[in-house]
N, C-alpha and C positions, 0 to 999 in steps of 0.2 A: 030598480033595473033588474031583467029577469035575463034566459039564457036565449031567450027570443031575439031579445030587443039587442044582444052579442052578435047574435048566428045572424040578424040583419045587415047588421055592418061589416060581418066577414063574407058574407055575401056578394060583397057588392065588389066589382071590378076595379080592383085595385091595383093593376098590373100596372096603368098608363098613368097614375096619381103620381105627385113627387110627395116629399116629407112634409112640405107644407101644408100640401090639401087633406090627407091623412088626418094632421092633427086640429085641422080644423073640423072633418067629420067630426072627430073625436069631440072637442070641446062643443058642437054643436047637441051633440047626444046628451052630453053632462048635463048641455041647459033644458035640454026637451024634459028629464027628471029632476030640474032643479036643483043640481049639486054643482059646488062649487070643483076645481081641483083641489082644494083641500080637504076637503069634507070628500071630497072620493078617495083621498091615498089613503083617510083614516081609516076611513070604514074598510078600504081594502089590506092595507097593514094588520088592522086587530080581527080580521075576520077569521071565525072558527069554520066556516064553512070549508066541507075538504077539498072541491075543486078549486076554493079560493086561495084557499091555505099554503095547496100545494105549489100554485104559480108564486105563492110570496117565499117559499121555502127556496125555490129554484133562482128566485134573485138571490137571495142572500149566498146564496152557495155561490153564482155566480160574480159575486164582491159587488152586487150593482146599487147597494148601498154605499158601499164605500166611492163607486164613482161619482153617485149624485155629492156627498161630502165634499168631493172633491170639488165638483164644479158650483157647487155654492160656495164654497171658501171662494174662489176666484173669481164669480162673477155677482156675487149679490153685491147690490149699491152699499156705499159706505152709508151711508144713510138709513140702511135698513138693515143693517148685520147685528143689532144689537140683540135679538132674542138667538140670534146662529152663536154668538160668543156667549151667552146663557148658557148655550147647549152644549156650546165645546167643553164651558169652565167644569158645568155638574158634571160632563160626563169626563172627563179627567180627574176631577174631583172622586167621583166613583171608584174607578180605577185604581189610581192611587191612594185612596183609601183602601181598598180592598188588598194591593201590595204589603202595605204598610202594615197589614194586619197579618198576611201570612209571614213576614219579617219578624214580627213580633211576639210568632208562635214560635219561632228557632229557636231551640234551646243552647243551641250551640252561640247563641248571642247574648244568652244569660249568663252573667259571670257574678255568682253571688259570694262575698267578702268570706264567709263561711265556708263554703265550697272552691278557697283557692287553692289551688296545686301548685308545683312545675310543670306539669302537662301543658298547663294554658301558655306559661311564658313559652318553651320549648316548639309551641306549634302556633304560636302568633305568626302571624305576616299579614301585611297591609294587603299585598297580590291576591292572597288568595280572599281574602277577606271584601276587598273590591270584587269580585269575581261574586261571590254570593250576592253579591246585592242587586250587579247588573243581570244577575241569572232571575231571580225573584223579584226583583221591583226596577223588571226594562223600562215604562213609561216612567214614573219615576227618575231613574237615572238620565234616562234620553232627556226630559226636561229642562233638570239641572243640568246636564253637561251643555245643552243650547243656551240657554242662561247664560252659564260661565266662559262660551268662549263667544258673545256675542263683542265685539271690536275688541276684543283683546288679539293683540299680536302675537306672533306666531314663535317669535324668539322670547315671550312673556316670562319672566323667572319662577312664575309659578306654573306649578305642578294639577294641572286641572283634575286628572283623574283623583288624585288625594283629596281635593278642594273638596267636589261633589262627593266620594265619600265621606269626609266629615260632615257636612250639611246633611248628609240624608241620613244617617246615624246620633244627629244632634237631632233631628224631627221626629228619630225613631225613640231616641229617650227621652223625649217631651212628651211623647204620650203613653210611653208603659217605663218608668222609673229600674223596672226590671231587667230590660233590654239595656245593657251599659257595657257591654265586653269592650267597642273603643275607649271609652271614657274610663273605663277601668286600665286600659293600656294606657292611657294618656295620664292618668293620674300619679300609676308608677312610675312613668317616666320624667314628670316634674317633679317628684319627691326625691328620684335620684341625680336627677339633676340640680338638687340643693332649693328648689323654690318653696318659698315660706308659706305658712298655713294660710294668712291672709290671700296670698296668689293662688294659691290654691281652692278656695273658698271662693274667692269671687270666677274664676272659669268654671267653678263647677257651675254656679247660678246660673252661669249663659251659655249651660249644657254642655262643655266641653269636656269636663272632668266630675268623676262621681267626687261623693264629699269627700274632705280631708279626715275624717271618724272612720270613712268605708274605708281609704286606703290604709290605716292608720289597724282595722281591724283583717284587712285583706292581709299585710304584712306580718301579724302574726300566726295568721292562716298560714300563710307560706312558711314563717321558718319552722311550725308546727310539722308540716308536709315533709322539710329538710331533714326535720332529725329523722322522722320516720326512712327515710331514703338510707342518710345516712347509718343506720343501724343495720339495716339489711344488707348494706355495702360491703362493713364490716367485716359483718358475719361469712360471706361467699366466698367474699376477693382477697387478695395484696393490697396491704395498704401500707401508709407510711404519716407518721405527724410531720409539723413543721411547725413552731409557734416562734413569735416574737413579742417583742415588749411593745406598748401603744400609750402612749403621752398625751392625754388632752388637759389644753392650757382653760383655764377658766378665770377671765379679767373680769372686773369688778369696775364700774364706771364708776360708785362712789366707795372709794376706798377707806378704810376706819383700821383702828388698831387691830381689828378681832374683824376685819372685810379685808383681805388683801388678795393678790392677784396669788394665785394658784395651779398645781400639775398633781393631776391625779394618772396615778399607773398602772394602767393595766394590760392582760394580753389577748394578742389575734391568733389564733390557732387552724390550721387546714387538714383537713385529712387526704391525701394525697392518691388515687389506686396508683399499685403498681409496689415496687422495690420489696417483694417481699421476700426473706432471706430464713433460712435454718439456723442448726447451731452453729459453732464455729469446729471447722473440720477437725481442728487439735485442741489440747487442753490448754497448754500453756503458748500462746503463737509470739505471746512478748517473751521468751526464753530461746528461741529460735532467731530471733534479731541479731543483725549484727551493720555494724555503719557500712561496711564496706558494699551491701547489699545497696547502698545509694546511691553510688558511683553509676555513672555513666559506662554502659556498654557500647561494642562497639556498633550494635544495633539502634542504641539511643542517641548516638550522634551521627549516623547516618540521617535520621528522621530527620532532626533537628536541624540539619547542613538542609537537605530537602524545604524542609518551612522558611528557612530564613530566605534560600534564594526564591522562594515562591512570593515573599512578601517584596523582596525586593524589586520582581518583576510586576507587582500589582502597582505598586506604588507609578514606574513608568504609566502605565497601561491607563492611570486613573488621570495622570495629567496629560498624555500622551499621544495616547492609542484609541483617536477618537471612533476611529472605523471596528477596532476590535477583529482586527486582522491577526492578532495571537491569541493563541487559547491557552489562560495559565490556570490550571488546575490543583486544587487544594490538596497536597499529602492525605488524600484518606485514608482512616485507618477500620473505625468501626463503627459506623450510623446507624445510630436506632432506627429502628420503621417508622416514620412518620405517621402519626396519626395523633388523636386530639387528646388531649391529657386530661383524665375528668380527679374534678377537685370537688371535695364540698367544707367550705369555710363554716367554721364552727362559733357555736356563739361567744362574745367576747367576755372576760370574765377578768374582772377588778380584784386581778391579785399580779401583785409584785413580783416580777418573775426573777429581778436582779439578785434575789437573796435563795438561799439555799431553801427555805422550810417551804417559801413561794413556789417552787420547783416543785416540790413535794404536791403539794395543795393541787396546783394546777392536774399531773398528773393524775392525783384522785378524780380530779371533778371529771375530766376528758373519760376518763376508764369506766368509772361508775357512774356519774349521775348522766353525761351525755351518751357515753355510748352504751352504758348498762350490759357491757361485757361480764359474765359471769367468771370468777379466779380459776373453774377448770380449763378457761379457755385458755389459757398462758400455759399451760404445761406440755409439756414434752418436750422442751425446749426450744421453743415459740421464740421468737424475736422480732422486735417491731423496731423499726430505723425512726429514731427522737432526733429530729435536728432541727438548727438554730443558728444564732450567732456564737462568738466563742466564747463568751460567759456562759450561754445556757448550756452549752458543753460543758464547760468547766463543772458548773453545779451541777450537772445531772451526773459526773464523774464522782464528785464529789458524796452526793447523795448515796451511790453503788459503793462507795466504801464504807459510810455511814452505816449501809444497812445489812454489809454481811452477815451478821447475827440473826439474823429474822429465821424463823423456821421455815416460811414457804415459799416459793419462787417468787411469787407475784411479790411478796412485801422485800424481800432481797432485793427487789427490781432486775431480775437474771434476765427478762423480758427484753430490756432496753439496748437497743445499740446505741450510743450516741456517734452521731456524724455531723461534721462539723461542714458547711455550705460554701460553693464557691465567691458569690457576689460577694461576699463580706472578704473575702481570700483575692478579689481584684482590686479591691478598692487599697487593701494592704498593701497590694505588689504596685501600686500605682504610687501610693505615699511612699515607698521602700526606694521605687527611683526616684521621685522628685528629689528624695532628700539626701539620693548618693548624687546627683548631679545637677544640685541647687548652685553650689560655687560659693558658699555661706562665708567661709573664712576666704576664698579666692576666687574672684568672679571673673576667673578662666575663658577666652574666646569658648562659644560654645553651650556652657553650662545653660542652665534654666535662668539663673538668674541675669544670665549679660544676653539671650536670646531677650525673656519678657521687660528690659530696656529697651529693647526693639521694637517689641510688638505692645507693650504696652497693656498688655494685660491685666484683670481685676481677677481678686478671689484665686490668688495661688501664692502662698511664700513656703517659705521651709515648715516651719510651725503647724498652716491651718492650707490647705488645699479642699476646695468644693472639688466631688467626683470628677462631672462632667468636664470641670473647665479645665481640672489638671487633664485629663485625659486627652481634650483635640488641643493640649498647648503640646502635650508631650509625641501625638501626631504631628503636627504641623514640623516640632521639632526632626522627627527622624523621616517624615518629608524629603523635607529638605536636604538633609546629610545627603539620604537616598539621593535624590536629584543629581549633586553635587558632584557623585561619586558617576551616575551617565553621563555626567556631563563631560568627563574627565575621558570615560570611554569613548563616547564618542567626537571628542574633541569639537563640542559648541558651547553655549555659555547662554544659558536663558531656555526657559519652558521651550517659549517660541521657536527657537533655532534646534532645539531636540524635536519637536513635534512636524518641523520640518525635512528634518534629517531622516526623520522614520517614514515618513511620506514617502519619501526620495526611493525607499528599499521596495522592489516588486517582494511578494507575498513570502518566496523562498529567501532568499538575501534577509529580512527581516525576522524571519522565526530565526535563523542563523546565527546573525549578528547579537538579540536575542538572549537566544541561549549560550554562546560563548562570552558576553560580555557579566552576565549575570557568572557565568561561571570566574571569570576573572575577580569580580568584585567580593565574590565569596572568602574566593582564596585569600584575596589580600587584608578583608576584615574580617572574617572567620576563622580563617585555617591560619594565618599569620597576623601581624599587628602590623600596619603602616608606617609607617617615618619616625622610627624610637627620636628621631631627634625636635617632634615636635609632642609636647608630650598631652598639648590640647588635642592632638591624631588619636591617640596611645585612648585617653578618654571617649574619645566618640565613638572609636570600635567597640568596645564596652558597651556605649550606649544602645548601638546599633543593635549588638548581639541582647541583651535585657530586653528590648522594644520589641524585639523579635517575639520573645520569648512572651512576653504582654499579649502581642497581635492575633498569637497562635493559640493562648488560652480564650480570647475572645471569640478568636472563630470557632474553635474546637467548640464551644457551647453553644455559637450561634448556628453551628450546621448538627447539632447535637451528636458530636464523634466521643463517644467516650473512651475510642483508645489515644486518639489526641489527649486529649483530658490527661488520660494516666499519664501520658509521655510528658507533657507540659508539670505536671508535681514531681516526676520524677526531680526534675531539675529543682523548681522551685524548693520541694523538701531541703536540697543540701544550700538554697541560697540563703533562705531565712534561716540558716544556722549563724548566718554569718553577726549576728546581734541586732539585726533592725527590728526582729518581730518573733521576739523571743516567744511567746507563750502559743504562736501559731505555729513557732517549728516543733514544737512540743505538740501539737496537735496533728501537724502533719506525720510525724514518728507513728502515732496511735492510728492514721491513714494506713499507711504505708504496713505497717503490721499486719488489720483486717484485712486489706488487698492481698497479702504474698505469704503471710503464712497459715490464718485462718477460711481460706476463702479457696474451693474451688472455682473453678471460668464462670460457673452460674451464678453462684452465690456474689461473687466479684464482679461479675455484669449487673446483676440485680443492686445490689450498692451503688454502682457508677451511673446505674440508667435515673436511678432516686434525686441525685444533683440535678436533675433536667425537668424543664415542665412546656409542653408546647400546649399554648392555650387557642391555636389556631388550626391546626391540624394540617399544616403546609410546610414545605421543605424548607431550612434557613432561618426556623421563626423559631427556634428553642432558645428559650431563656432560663437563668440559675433559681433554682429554687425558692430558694431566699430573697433574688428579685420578687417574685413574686406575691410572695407573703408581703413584703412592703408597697407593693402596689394595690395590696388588696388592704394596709394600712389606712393607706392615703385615701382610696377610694371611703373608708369608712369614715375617714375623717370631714371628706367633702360633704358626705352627705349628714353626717352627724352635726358639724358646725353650726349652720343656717340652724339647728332647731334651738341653739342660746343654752349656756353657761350654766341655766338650771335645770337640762335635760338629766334624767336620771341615764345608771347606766345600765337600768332596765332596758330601755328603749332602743340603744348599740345590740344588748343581748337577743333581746325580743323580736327585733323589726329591722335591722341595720344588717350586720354582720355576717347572720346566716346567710339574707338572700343578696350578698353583692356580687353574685353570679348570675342570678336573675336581672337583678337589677342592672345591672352590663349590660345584659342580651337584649332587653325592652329598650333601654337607651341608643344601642348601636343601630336597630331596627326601624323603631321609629325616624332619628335622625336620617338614616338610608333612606329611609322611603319616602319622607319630604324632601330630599335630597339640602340639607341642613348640615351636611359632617364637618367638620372644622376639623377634626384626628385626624390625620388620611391616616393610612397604614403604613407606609414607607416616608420619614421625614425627609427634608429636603434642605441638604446643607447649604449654606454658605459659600460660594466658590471664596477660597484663601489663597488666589492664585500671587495677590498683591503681598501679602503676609510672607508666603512662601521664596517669593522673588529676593524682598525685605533680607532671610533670615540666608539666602543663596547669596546673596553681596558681600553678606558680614564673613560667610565662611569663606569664600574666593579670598577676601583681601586679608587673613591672615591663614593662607594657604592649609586648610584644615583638612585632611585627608589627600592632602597631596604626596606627588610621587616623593622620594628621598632628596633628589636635585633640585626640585622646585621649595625656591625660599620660602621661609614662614617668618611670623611676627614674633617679635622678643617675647611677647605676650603670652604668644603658643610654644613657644618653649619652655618656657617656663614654669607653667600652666602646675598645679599640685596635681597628681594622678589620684584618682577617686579606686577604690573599691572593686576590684572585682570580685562580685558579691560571689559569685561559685565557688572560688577559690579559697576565697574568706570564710566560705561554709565548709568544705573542705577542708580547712587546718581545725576550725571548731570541731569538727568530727571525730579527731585525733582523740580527742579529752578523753581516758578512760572512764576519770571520776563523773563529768555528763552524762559518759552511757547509762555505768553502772545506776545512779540515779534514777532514771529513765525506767530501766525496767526494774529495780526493784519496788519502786512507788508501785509500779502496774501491778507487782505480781504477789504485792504487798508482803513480800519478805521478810524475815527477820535476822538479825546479824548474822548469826551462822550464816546464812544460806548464800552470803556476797562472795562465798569461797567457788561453788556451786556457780554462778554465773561468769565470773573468771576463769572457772576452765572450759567456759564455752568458746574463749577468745582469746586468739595468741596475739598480745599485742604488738609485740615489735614485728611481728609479719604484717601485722595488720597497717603501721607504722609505714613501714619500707614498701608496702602494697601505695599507698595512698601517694607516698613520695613519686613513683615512676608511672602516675596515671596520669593517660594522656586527657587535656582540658580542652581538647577543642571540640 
């Protein structure tokens, strides 16, 4: 057909034709040259001719390919679609091959076991990592996501956008083994989540996870990555230790004379940025001591009157005050900045920290072999904050005496401050009261022991108390008092009938009633003792005031105040004199020294801010140091277990320990983005409303905190009076021969020189000082 046998048919008077007659010329002309309409789109589709070429350019620009597609899909016979679904599968087949292949050239999707960093973990996310795929393989993705949401419901538990990235990233490491950055995320994350080599091996084969050897060699790529981190860290910033002891049990299922079940000890060590401190302001700051510096100003019991009535009103507010139409705000004093606490956990090292020479060892291996700090670097008088629990004090005390004699700082250890950690200093003050208001020898209305008859408690007696469980017994306990003591003010009897009563007050009558009832209740158990003639009253004020005293070292750490903090040891220091925790009031002395007479505000901030680690970077989320290092215990322990009794403890050092910061992050991440979390971040107690009702009956009926005219039980008068541990700190104080003790160990004295620290202190002033100081 030529441009003749065209210009004839445009020729022709086409104005008055409709569509039909049209294509019927048309198809009459095909047959005049013997062509089918097939055999004319081809020859017109592949034609190089330029006038022909050009009309085929001008459809495709104008998509009228894609509209013939169109109307084939919808109107060719079922019967005859089978070479058109040919055509769809090659040519998607195409496509997404051709995707799959520019996916495959991203190197940002190679993640080789050799080439692992922090980097990777630190900028993982599923979001953005969906987002490349749908950016670069849109048919592809569009595919699978039709796939996946074809009759699936619309409330479906799973998570489709996740689904189709893992499928299309299982396709993409089926065909280039290289391409594995999910599967290499996915691998970490089952290894830290304690799944065995066997699980691990078999998801790998069904492409979900690279092998158990990659991750196995990826892990010590990373903690290879850690020291290097860590080393540069060193060198720049503030930093601070924290090590602890770590126990793993190794049972033996066939036990033999020379087979038996076993504990091997070793320790977890962190290096901490932050708390870094100079020398100490003065030379001797244990010669400037004196007890009466312990006592209570009139500054420290203002605070303290402040906390207690703040807890007091919390306490309402939490059973109470469902609307949160009062706003009780915590005594602040000094909050760190908020922001995230960067730690790097050090590899774990199978030496016995319980013993004095282990102290030693440890200290060498952290200094020189991991950090490969040079000895000029300790000079000038360099200080590094060592803390632990109070044995690893004790021996790293101990060690600094040992090595006075060494000719150069570094083997002196002049370097070292030891600081002793608060979580281990809560758990103390927690056993210190169960055990001044157990009721052991008189099971007192009130006491721990005639309340958990009550409530029936497990895992708390005098003896052995679990943390946790003594802690919400010994909430629930001062609860309740609380309660007891609104209930009184407000003249009702029951949660119920208080939470209706506060209803009752518009917004002003409320803050009112409020704050003057809190102030009553203060006065009468703070500032005075209630009904000397019941003397189970006489104990519960006590208790009131101690719980307080608990509440407010918990918060103070939980909102990271470190002038809380100091203010909450002030107290504590003279309470643990009183004999319950002898070798911690001893440890508190050597606090309270570096705080007041070695320490400028900086250096004294930089100390106090060291007890805190916020691993979250959000307000309220500060935990004790020492927590921490225990949590990064247990974490090592979880994931160390599953690998069996004859793991070396190469593999803790090697692949474990370093990266359980990594290994956290990968876990938290993943779990988020399948939305899989089982942690939430805020736990969700128990309402104890039944509990607390329970322990409000027993105190009603043998009138415990009641006014002087309101009867009490034979019971509660009778009652033995417990401890008031301040007070009891307080007369220990007196002891000259304690002080003296105290600071000449420190300042390692020698006889002569006890003449010398006696004229630093007039006793009998000091004596008749301590007699007229007020204890409220």
């Amino acid at each position: 057909m030529d441009n003749n046998d065209i210009t004839n048919i445009d020729n022709n008077d086409i104005t008055n034709m409709d569509n039909n007659d049209i294509m019927d010329s048309f198809f009459l002309l095909l047959k005049q040259h013997n062509l089918s309409l097939s055999k004319f789109l081809l020859k017109l589709f592949v034609s190089r001719k330029e006038s022909v070429h050009r009309r085929v350019i001008y459809f495709y620009r104008d998509n009228g390919h894609g509209d013939i597609l169109d109307v084939w899909n919808r109107d060719v016979p079922k019967d005859k679609r089978k070479s058109l679904n040919r055509f769809s599968i090659e040519t998607s087949i195409r496509l997404m091959d051709k995707e799959l292949k520019s996916l495959n050239e991203d190197l940002s999707l190679k993640c080789s076991a050799s080439d692992m960093s922090h980097d990777w973990i630190e900028n993982f996310s599923l979001d953005n990592t969906a987002e490349n795929f749908k950016s670069k393989a849109p048919a592809l993705h569009r595919v699978l996501t039709t796939i996946a949401q074809g009759g699936n419901d619309n409330n479906a538990p799973r998570k489709i956008p996740t689904i189709v990235l893992t499928v299309g990233y299982m396709l993409l490491h089926t065909r280039n083994r290289a391409t594995n950055f999910l599967q290499m995320m996915f691998g970490l994350y089952l290894y830290s989540s304690g799944a065995r080599g066997r699980v691990i091996r078999t998801l790998s084969h069904a492409g979900l996870s690279v092998s158990y050897d990659t991750i196995q060699r990826a892990l010590r790529r990373l903690s290879q990555d850690a020291i290097r981190r860590i080393r540069n860290a060193v060198r720049t910033q503030d930093w601070f230790l924290i090590y602890d002891n770590i126990n793993l049990f190794l049972r033996k299922s066939n036990q033999r004379i020379n087979n038996h079940d076993s504990v091997e000890n070793g320790t977890n060590a962190t290096i901490i940025l932050g708390g870094g401190i100079g020398p100490s302001i003065v030379k001797d700051p244990y010669l400037m001591f004196h007890p009466r510096d312990l006592l209570s100003t009139k500054k420290n019991r203002s605070h303290f009157r402040k906390a207690y009535t703040f807890h007091l009103i919390a306490v309402l507010k939490k059973y109470c005050d469902n609307s949160n139409r009062y706003t009780n705000l915590a005594p602040a004093i000094n909050e760190l900045p908020v922001s995230k606490t960067t730690t790097f956990p050090l590899p774990t090292l199978k030496i016995d920290e319980s013993k004095v020479e282990g102290n030693m060892e440890i200290l060498k291996t952290v200094m020189e072999d991991t950090l490969q700090l040079p000895e000029n670097w300790f000079k000038d008088g360099k200080q590094v904050i060592v803390s632990g629990d109070h044995m690893t004090i004790t021996r790293l005390r101990t060690l600094k005496l040992q090595r006075q004699g060494q000719p150069k700082p570094y083997d002196r250890l002049d370097w070292i401050f030891p600081l002793m950690q608060l979580f281990h200093l809560q758990m103390l003050l927690v056993k210190t009261i169960v055990c001044n208001y157990y009721g052991r020898d008189d099971k007192y209305p009130g006491s721990i022991r005639f309340n958990n008859d009550i409530l029936e408690r497990k895992r708390i007696s005098y003896d052995k108390q679990d943390f946790y469980t003594a802690v919400e017994f010994l909430l629930h306990s001062f609860e309740a008092l609380v309660l007891r003591l609104w209930e009184i003010e407000f003249g009702c009897r029951g949660i119920t009938q208080l939470k209706e009563t506060l209803e009752s007050f518009d917004d002003a009558t409320l803050i009112d009633r409020i704050n003057s009832g809190a102030e009553n209740i203060t006065r009468k158990c703070h500032d005075e003792l209630p009904n000397q003639n019941s003397k189970a009253s006489v104990n519960a004020a006590y208790f009131l005031k101690d719980m307080a005293l608990l509440l407010e070292l918990f918060g103070a750490i939980r909102s990271g105040d470190i002038g809380r903090i100091e203010e909450a040891l002030k107290w504590l220091t003279v309470m643990f004199q009183a004999g319950h925790a002898k070798n911690y009031a001893y440890e508190l002395l050597h606090v309270h020294c570096a705080l007041h007479y070695a320490s400028n505000r900086e250096r004294k901030e930089s100390i106090m801010s060291s007890w805190l680690v916020n691993t979250t970077g959000r307000r309220n989320r500060w935990l004790a140091a020492d927590l921490y290092q225990e949590h990064n215990n247990l974490i090592t322990k979880v994931v160390h277990q599953v690998r069996g009794s004859n793991s070396p403890w190469e593999v803790l050092a090697e692949m474990v320990s370093p990266n359980i910061n990594a290994l956290e992050t990968i876990r938290s991440q993943v779990e988020e983005s399948f939305d899989t979390t089982v942690r939430t971040s805020n736990h969700v107690d128990v309402r104890a409303d039944e509990d607390i009702e329970s322990l409000l009956l027993a105190i009603r009926d043998h009138g415990i905190l009641d006014s002087e005219d309101h009867p009490c039980t034979e019971k509660a008068k009778s009652a033995k009076l417990v401890k008031d541990l301040y007070l009891e700190g307080v007369t220990k104080l007196q002891s000259q021969k304690r002080f003296d003790a105290f600071v000449k160990r420190n300042m390692n004295l020698e006889e002569d020189d006890e003449d010398i620290i006696r004229s630093e202190v007039d006793s009998g002033s000091y004596i008749e000082f301590v007699s007229n100081v007020s204890l409220d």
